[in-house]
N, C-alpha and C positions, 0 to 999 in steps of 0.2 A: 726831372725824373729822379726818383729814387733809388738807389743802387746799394745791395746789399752785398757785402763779402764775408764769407766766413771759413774757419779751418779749423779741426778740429783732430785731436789724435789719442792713443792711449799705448801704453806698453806693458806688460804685465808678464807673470807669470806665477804659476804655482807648483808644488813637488808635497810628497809624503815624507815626512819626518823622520829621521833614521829607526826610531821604534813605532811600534804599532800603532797603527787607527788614530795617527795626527798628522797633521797634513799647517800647512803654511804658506805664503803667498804676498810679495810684491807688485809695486805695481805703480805707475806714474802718468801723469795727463796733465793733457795740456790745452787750450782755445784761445782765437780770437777770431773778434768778428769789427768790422767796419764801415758804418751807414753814411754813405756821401749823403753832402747834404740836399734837403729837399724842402725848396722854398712853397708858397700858399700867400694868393694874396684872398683879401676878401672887401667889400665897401659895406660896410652899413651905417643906417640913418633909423633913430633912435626919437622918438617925441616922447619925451618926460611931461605930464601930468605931476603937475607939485603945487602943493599948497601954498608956495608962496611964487608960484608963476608957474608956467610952461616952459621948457626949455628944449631946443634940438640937439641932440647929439649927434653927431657926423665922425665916423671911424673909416678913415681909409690904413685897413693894416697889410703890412706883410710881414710874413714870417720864414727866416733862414734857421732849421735843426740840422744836427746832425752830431752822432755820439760815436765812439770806438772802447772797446772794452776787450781785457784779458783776462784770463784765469788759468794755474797752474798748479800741480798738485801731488802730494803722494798720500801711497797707504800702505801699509803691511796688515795682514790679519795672520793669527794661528788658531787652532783648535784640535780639541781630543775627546778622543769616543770611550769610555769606560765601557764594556762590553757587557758583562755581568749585572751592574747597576741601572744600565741600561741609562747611564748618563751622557753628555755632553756638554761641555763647555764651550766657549769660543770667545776671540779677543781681539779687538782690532783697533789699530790707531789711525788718524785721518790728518792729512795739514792741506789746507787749502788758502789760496789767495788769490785776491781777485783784486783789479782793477780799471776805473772806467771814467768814460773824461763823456760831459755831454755838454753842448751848446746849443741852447733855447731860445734865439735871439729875435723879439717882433719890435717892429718902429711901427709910427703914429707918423704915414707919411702927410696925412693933411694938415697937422703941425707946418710942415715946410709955407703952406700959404700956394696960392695960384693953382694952377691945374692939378696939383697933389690931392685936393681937398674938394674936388668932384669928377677925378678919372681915376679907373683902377688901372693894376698889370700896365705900372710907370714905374719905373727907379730913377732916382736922380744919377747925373752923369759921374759926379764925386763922392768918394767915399768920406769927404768933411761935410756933405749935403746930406747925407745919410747917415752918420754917428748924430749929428743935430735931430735928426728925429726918432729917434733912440728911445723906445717906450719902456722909460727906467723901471717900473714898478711890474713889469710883464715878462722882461729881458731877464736870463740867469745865465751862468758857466756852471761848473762843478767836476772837481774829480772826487772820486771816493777810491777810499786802498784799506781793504777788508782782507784779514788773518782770523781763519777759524781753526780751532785746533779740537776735533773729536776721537772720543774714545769709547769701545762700546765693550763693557760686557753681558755674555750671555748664559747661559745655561738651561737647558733643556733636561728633562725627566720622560722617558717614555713606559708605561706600563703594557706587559705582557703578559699572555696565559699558555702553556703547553697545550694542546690542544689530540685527540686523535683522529684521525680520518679513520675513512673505510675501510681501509687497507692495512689500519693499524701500524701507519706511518707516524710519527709525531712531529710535528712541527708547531711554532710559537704565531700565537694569533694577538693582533692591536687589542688594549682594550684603552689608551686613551695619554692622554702625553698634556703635561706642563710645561709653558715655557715663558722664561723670564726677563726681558731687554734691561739693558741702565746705562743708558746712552748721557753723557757728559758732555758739553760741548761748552766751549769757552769763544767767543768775538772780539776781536778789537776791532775796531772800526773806526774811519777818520773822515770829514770831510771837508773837503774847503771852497767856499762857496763865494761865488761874486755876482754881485750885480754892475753891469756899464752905466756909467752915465753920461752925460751930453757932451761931458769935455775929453777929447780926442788920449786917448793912454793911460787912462784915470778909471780905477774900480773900485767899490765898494765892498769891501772884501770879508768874510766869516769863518770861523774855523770852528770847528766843535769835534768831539768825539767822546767815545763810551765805548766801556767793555761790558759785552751781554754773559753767564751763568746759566747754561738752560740746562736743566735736569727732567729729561720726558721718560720715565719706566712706564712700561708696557707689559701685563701678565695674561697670558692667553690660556686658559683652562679647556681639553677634552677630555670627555667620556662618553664610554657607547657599550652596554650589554647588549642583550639579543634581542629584546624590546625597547629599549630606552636610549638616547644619545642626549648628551648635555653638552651644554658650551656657554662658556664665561669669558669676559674680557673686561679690564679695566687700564684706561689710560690716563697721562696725564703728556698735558704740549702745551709748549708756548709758544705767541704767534708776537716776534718782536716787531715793531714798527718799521717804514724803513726809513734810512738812512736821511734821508732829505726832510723827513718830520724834523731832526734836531734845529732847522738854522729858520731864520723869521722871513719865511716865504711867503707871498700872497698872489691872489689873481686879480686882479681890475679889470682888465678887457674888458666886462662885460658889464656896462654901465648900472644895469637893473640885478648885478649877482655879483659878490666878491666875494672870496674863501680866504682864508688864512691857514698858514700853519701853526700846532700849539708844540713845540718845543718842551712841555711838560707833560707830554704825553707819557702815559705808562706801558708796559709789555702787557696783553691780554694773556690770559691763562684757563684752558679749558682740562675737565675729567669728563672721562666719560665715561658709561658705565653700561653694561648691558649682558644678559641671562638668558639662554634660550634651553628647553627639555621638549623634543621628540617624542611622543609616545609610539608604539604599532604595536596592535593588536594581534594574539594569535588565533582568536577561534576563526572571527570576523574580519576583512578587507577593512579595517576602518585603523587611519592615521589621524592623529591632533598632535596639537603642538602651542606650544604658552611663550610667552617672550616676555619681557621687562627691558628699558632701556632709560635713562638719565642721564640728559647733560646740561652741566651747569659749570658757573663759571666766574672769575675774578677780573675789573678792568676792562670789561669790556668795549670799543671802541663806535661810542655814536655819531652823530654829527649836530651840535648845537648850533639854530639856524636862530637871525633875529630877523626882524618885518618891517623895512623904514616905513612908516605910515607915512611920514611927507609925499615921499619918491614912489613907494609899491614896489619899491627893492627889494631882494634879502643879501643875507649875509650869514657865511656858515666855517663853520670851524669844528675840527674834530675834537672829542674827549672822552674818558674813563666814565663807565655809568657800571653799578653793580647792583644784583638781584634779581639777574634774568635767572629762572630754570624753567625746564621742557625734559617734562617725564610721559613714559608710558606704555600702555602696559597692552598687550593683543593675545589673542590667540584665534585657530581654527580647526578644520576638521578636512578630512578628505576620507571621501567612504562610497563606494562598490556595494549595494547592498543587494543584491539579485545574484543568484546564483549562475546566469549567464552572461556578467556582470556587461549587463548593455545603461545600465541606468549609474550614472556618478553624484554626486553631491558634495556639495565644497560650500562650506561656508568658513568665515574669518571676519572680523572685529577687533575695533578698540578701543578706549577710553585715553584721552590724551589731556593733561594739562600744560599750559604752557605760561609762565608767569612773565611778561614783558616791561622791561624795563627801559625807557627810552627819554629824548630828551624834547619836551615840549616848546612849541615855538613860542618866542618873546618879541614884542611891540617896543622898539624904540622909535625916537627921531634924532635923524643929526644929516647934518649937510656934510658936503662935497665926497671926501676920501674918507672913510674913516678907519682910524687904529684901534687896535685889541685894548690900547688902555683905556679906550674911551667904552667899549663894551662892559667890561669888569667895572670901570665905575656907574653906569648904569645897571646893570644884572650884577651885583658882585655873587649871586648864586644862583645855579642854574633852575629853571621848574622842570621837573621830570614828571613823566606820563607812566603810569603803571597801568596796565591792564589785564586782567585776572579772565586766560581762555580754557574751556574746558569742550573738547571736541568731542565727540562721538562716531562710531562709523560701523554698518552692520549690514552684510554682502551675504547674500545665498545666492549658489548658481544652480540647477538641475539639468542635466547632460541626460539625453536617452541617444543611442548607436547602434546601428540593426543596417548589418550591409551595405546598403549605398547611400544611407538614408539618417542623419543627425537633427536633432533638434535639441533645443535649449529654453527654459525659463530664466530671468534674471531676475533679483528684487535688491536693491538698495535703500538706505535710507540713513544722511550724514546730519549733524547736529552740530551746531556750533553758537554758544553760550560766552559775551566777551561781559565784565563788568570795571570799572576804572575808575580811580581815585578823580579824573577831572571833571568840571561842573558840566561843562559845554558837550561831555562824552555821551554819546547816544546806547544805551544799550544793546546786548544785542542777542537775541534768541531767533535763531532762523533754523530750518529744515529742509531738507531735500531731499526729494523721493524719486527713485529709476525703475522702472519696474517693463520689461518686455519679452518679447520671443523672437526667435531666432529657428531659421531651419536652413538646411542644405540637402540635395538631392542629387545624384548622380544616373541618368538614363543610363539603362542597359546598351552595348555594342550596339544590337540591333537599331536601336533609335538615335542613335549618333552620339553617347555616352556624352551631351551635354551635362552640364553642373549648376544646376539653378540654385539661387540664395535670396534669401530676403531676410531683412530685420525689421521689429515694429518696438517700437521704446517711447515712453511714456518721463517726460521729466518735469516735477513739480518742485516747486521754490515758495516756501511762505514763510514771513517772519521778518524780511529785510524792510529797509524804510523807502525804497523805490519799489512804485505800484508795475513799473516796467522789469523790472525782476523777479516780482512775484507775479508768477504767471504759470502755462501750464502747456507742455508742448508735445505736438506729437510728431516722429519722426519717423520716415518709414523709405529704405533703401533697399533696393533690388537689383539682381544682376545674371548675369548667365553667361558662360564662358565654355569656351570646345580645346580640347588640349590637337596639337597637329605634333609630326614629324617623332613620335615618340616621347610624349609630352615635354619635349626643347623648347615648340613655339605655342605660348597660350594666346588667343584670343578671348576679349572681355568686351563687354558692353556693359557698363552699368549706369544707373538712375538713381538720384542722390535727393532726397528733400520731395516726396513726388506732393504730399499734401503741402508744400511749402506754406512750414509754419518754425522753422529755424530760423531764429533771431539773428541780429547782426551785430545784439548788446552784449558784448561778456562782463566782468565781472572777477575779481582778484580779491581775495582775503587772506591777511595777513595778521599776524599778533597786535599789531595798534589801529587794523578798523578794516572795511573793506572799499576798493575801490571802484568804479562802475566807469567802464572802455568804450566804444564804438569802433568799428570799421568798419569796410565797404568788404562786401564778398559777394559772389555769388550763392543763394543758398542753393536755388532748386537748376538742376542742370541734370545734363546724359552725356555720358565719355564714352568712348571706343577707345578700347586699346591694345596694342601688342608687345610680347613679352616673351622674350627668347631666353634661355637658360643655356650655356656655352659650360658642354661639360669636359673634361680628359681623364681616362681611363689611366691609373698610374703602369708603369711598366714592370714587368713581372721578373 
């Protein structure tokens, strides 16, 4: 069984500054947490298919983890408000430390021979019976002791207008505020890593460490007149790797799948970037609004996989790929256009690129165990997949509302255009159309203020390269529900799929292609349900 313990604490405190509108603030923390350990056996039986024979594999494993980790820390911040300029400032320093010990330990007990090697949930009686089947290449220790030391400053800009009421009071109204982060943060970080091996007090031992630089400024732009509000933001972060990327880790367990650690891994580094303007109208009820957003990015982290064609194994390892961007750009409307505005309309679209950069799979062969050096000297360069997506997407809704009584039109219709530098890449133009109605109805008191609903939606797919995807479906759900006790308790009955013609094939698309699902469901079915609301009146 699993046992988790944890504690965790803080002390702090704040006060105002001996002069005006600044204020200050200490403050200290501390955790830890402690995972008894929690073993897992498992058996399996593996038939390899190989070009130069067939071969069984038989894994009887088990596995003892279990980690313990602390962390303790201070901070002071200050800050000050310039009242006039309508500025502020602010300054904080951070020091944190952390550390943490974790044991990963699996043996290979059908190594040992005899019953080991066709009975699972057995341990042998000795602990020198059990260091012998020590699954060196699966088995790790590791402590890590992390010093981060942050600083942050800030400042802020707020704009204001004198304004006068009714009353010919004067008071100061928002019209929109800047503000500035430059957050500094420095890592040292250490780790020392071992792997056991078969002979009893004996490790294989790694040490590494690096100090991380991270500079993430963040500018956050408002403004708002009486018809228009804006807003800007631009950032910049880095995502460092962790810790156990530094030392040459790998998986084997899984005869058909090995990973590696790459120890040259770089820090990723993202900007983002994005614009938004609200318009509202004053003759006419009618809002829109435009948007722009871009992110892109340096060192990005993929996973370069190769294909043992002997075996039908892979094998995969992370690395830096750069030339991804994903920009784009939207906007929509919302508009009342009836003077007794029962009738709404919303519509909203966008235009999206997304340029993908990714690491294509590679065909080697090689037997038994294999090493990173032997990949680099077969691929000493990677193949990467570019794929060039340019989305579409274009939503109108119409809303009419008149008493007890709502209806709705919907029309969709998304686009998605992929083209790629590879031979084997299939192109890709496909479409997709939604287009239905929607009503709800409430009976008067007299007729027992039931609530009928139904939807009818129409969903069309053409352009993909499965004839089971391109298809054309219609869906049509109903229901009707009676509210009791002050509407606390609803009652529902409803009917899902009644033409049952709802597939059971979904479907995933993604920057490097798309991919096509099954599962089991029920499509067409009828539910009864009940549903209480538990409310409490606050006290006066």
């Amino acid at each position: 069984m699993r046992k988790t313990f944890n504690a965790s604490g803080r002390i702090g405190f704040s006060n105002r500054t001996p002069w005006d509108n600044g204020s200050y603030g200490l403050g200290v923390n501390a955790a830890y947490e402690r995972t008894n350990p929690s073993e897992s056996f498992s058996f399996d039986r593996t038939n390899i298919f190989s070009t130069d024979g067939d071969k069984l594999d038989l894994r009887n494993r088990y596995g003892d983890n279990a980690t313990w980790r602390y962390n303790y820390g201070a901070d002071a911040s200050t800050g000050y408000f310039f009242t006039k300029p309508q500025i502020s400032l602010r300054l904080s320093f951070n020091y944190r430390q952390m550390m943490q010990h974790s044991d990963n330990l699996n043996y290979r007990l059908d190594s040992i021979g005899g019953r080991y090697a066709s009975e699972a949930f057995i341990l042998p009686s000795t602990y020198d019976s059990l260091a012998v089947a020590t699954d060196v290449n699966n088995s790790y220790q590791y402590n890590t002791l992390s010093r981060y030391y942050r600083t942050t400053f800030g400042i802020s800009k707020s704009f204001v207008k004198e304004v006068t009421n009714a009353d010919g009071e004067k008071r100061t109204q928002s019209r929109g505020s800047i503000h500035l982060f430059l957050p500094l943060e420095i890592a040292d970080e250490r780790i020392d890593f071992w792997r056991p091996t078969k002979t009893i007090g004996r490790t294989n031992q790694q040490t590494a460490s690096r100090t991380i630089r991270t500079f993430n400024p963040n500018l956050y732009f408002y403004w708002n007149t009486k018809r228009t509000e804006w807003t800007a933001n631009i950032q910049r972060y880095e995502d460092p790797n962790s810790l156990t990327s530094l030392v040459d880790m790998s998986s084997t367990s899984n005869p058909l799948y090995f990973s590696f650690n790459n120890p040259s891994l770089k820090t990723a580094c993202h900007y983002n970037f994005n614009v938004r303007l609200d318009v509202k109208c004053d003759s006419i009820p009618l809002t829109y609004w435009v948007k722009a957003d871009c992110y892109l990015g340096t060192n990005y982290v993929g996973s370069r996989r190769w294909y043992n064609s002997k075996t039908g194994g892979y094998v995969s390892m992370e690395d830096n790929v750069n030339g991804n961007v994903n920009s784009k750009a939207s906007a929509g409307l919302n508009w009342q256009f009836d003077k007794q505005k029962r009738w709404r309309l919303t519509m909203d679209g966008f235009l999206q690129y997304h340029r993908s950069v990714d690491f294509a799979l590679q065909t080697v062969e090689f037997d038994g165990t294999p090493t990173l050096e032997q990949f680099h000297t077969l691929t000493p360069s990677p193949e990467l997949s570019t794929v060039n997506n340019i989305n579409t997407n274009l939503r109108l809704i119409l809303n009419y509302k008149y008493k007890l009584f709502t209806a709705g039109l919907i029309g969709r219709i998304d686009g998605r255009h992929s083209r790629s530098n590879r031979e084997d890449y299939q192109d890709l133009d496909a479409y997709e159309y939604k287009y239905g109605v929607n009503c709800t109805y409430t009976t008067p008191k007299h007729f027992g203020s039931f609530t009928i609903a139904t939807d009818y939606n129409i969903f069309v797919r053409r352009g993909y390269q499965s004839s089971e995807i391109n298809n054309t479906t219609n869906a049509w759900n109903a229901s009707i529900s009676k509210a009791f006790m002050k509407g606390s308790l609803v009652a529902k009955l409803s009917a899902y799929d009644i033409l049952h013609q709802v597939s059971n094939i979904g479907y995933s698309v993604n920057a490097q292609g798309y991919t096509e699902r099954r599962y089991n469901s029920i499509p067409r079915y009828v539910m009864f349900s009940l549903a209480y609301r538990f409310t409490k009146k606050p006290k006066k």
